[in-house]
C-alpha positions in Angstrom: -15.5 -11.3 24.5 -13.0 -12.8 22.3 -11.8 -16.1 20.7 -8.6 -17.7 19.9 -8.6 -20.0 16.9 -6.5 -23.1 17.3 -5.5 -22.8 14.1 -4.8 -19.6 12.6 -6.1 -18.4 9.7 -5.4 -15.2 7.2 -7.9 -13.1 6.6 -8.6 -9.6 4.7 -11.1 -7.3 5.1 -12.5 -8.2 8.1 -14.5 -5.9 10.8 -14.3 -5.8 14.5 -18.1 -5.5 15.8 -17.7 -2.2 17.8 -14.3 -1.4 17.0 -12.5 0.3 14.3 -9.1 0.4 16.2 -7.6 -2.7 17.0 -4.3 -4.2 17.4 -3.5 -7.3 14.7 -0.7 -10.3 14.5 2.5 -10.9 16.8 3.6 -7.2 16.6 0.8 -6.1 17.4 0.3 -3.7 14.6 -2.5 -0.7 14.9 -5.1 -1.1 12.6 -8.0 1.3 11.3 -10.7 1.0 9.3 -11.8 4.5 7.9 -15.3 5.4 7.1 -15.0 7.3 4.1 -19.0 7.7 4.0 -21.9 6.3 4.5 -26.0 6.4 4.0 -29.0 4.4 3.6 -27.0 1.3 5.4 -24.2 1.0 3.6 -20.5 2.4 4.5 -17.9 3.3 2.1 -14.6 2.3 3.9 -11.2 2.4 3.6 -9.3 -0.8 5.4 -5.7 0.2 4.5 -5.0 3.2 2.4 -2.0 3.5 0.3 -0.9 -0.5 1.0 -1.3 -2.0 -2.0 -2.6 -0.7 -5.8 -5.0 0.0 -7.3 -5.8 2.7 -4.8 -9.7 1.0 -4.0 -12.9 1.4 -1.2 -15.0 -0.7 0.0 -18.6 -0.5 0.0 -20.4 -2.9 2.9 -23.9 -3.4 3.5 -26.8 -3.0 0.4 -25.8 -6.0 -1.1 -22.6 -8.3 -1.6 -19.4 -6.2 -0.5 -17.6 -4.7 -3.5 -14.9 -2.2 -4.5 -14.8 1.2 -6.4 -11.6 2.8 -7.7 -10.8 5.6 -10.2 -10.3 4.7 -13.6 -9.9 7.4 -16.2 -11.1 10.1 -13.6 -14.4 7.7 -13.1 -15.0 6.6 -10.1 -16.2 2.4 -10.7 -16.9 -0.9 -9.7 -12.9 -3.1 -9.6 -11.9 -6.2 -9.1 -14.9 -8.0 -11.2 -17.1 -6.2 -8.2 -20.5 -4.6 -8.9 -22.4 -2.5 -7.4 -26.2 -2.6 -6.2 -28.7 0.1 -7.1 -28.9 1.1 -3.2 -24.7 1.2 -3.2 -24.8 3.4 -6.3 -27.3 5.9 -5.1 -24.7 6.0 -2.0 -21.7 6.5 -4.0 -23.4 9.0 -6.2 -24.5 10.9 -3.0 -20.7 11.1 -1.6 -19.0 11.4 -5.0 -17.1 14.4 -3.9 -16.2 12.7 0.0 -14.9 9.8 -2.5 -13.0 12.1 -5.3 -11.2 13.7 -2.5 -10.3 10.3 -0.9 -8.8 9.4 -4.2 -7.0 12.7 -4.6 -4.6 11.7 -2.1 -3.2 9.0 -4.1 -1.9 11.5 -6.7 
């Protein structure tokens, strides 16, 4: 089931329950939202790889929703986001998934 605003509205970062592949806007545009990793309830994603800098993730669920990106070879917390204990202990878990993510920005 779906619903049609009257009004439309832009948004970012949004997920599709059930879906990770779904057509977006008049051109109909394929969108996916990667799962870099995940663990303890909270999924490391990547909405839209190499669209915009800095290169970034996005770690949902554990907490408010925040981004990490590599700074100095340091994988941290960006745009005035932090992390929660339980998101840290996931992104310490997957550091390597996430270094390799990162390495394709190079």
């Amino acid at each position: 089931m779906f619903e049609i605003p009257e009004i439309p509205a832009m948004v970012y970062n949004f997920e599709v329950a059930g879906f990770h592949t779904y057509y977006v806007g008049n051109s109909s545009v394929l969108v996916h939202n990667k799962c870099v990793a995940q663990g303890n309830g909270v999924r490391i994603e990547s909405y839209y790889p190499k669209d915009h800098n800095p290169p970034h993730l996005h770690i949902n669920g554990g907490g408010s929703s925040a981004r990490i990106g590599l700074v100095n070879n340091e994988v941290v917390p960006i745009f005035n986001t932090g992390l929660t204990q339980k998101q840290a202990s996931v992104v310490k878990d997957n550091l390597a998934i996430i270094l390799d993510f990162f390495e394709e920005f190079d």
